[in-house]
C-alpha positions in Angstrom: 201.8 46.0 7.4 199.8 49.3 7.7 200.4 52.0 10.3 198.0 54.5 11.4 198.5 57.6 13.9 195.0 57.8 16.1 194.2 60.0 19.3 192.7 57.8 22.1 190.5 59.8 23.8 189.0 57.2 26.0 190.7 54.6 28.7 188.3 51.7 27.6 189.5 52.0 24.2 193.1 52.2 25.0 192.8 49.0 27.2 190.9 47.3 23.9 194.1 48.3 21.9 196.6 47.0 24.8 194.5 43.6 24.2 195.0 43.5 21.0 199.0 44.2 21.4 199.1 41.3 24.2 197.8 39.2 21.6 200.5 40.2 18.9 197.8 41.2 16.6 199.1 45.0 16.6 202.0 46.7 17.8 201.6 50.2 19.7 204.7 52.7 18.7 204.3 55.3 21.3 206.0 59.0 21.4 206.4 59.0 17.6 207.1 62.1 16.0 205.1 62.8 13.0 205.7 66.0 11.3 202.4 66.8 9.1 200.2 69.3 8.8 196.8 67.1 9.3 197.9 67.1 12.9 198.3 69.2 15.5 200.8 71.7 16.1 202.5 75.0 15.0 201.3 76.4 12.1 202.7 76.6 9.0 204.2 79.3 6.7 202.4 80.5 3.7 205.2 78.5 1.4 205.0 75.4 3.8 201.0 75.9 3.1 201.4 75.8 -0.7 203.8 73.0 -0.8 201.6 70.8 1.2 198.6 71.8 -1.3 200.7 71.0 -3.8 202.0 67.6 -2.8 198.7 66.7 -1.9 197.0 67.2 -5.3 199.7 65.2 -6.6 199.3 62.1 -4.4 197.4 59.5 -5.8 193.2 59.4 -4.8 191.2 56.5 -4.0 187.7 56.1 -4.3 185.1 56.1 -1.4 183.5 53.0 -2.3 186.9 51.5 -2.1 187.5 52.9 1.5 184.0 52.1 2.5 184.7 48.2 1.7 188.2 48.6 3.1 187.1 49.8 6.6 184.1 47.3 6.3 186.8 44.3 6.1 189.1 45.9 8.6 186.5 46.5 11.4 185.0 42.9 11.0 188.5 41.4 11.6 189.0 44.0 14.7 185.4 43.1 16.3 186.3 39.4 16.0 189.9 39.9 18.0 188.1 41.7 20.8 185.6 38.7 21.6 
Protein backbone atom coordinates (compact mmCIF):
# COMPACT_ATOMS: atom_id res chain seq x y z
CA UNK A 1 0.00 0.00 0.00
CA UNK A 2 1.17 3.61 -1.02
CA UNK A 3 -0.45 6.80 -0.03
CA UNK A 4 -0.25 10.03 -1.71
CA UNK A 5 -1.67 13.59 -0.58
CA UNK A 6 -3.01 15.40 -4.12
CA UNK A 7 -5.16 18.66 -4.52
CA UNK A 8 -8.20 17.97 -6.85
CA UNK A 9 -8.76 20.88 -8.54
CA UNK A 10 -11.45 19.69 -10.82
CA UNK A 11 -15.01 17.95 -10.13
CA UNK A 12 -14.57 15.43 -13.06
CA UNK A 13 -11.50 14.19 -11.61
CA UNK A 14 -12.86 13.88 -8.18
CA UNK A 15 -15.89 11.83 -9.49
CA UNK A 16 -13.04 9.50 -11.47
CA UNK A 17 -11.38 9.05 -8.01
CA UNK A 18 -14.94 8.39 -6.19
CA UNK A 19 -15.14 5.54 -9.07
CA UNK A 20 -12.24 4.10 -8.34
CA UNK A 21 -13.13 4.03 -4.38
CA UNK A 22 -16.62 2.41 -5.23
CA UNK A 23 -14.69 -0.19 -6.81
CA UNK A 24 -12.27 -0.79 -3.74
CA UNK A 25 -9.43 -0.14 -5.93
CA UNK A 26 -8.41 3.06 -3.60
CA UNK A 27 -9.44 4.40 -0.47
CA UNK A 28 -9.99 8.32 -0.05
CA UNK A 29 -8.80 9.51 3.60
CA UNK A 30 -10.27 12.88 3.68
CA UNK A 31 -9.46 15.86 6.34
CA UNK A 32 -5.99 14.42 7.03
CA UNK A 33 -3.66 16.53 8.64
CA UNK A 34 -0.22 16.52 7.16
CA UNK A 35 2.28 18.66 8.72
CA UNK A 36 5.17 19.36 5.98
CA UNK A 37 6.61 22.06 4.61
CA UNK A 38 6.00 20.97 0.67
CA UNK A 39 2.45 22.04 1.40
CA UNK A 40 0.64 24.72 2.11
CA UNK A 41 0.48 26.72 5.23
CA UNK A 42 2.35 28.92 7.82
CA UNK A 43 5.67 29.40 7.31
CA UNK A 44 8.36 28.14 8.87
CA UNK A 45 11.10 29.40 11.29
CA UNK A 46 14.60 29.84 10.06
CA UNK A 47 15.60 26.58 12.40
CA UNK A 48 12.39 24.75 11.21
CA UNK A 49 13.89 25.77 7.55
CA UNK A 50 17.39 24.28 8.25
CA UNK A 51 16.12 21.14 9.83
CA UNK A 52 13.94 20.39 6.95
CA UNK A 53 17.07 21.06 4.53
CA UNK A 54 18.82 18.97 6.52
CA UNK A 55 16.51 15.98 6.79
CA UNK A 56 15.93 16.20 3.36
CA UNK A 57 19.55 15.81 2.10
CA UNK A 58 19.64 12.91 4.24
CA UNK A 59 16.65 10.95 2.83
CA UNK A 60 17.51 8.55 0.47
CA UNK A 61 17.22 9.79 -3.69
CA UNK A 62 15.84 7.82 -6.46
CA UNK A 63 16.56 8.12 -9.85
CA UNK A 64 14.36 9.77 -12.63
CA UNK A 65 14.49 6.94 -14.90
CA UNK A 66 13.25 4.90 -12.07
CA UNK A 67 10.23 7.38 -11.40
CA UNK A 68 9.61 7.72 -15.06
CA UNK A 69 9.02 3.82 -15.35
CA UNK A 70 7.19 3.88 -12.03
CA UNK A 71 4.57 6.41 -13.08
CA UNK A 72 4.47 4.75 -16.52
CA UNK A 73 3.22 1.35 -14.78
CA UNK A 74 1.01 3.17 -12.30
CA UNK A 75 -0.89 5.32 -14.89
CA UNK A 76 -1.49 2.22 -17.32
CA UNK A 77 -3.12 0.31 -14.35
CA UNK A 78 -5.21 3.67 -13.44
CA UNK A 79 -6.37 4.27 -17.26
CA UNK A 80 -7.50 0.54 -17.37
CA UNK A 81 -9.79 0.91 -13.98
CA UNK A 82 -11.45 4.00 -15.37
CA UNK A 83 -12.73 2.13 -18.67
Amino acid sequence: MQTITIQINNDDALKTLRTLENKHFISIVENKVMDSPALPGAPLSLDEFKKWIKDSEQTPTVSLSEVKERWANKKKQLLKLTK
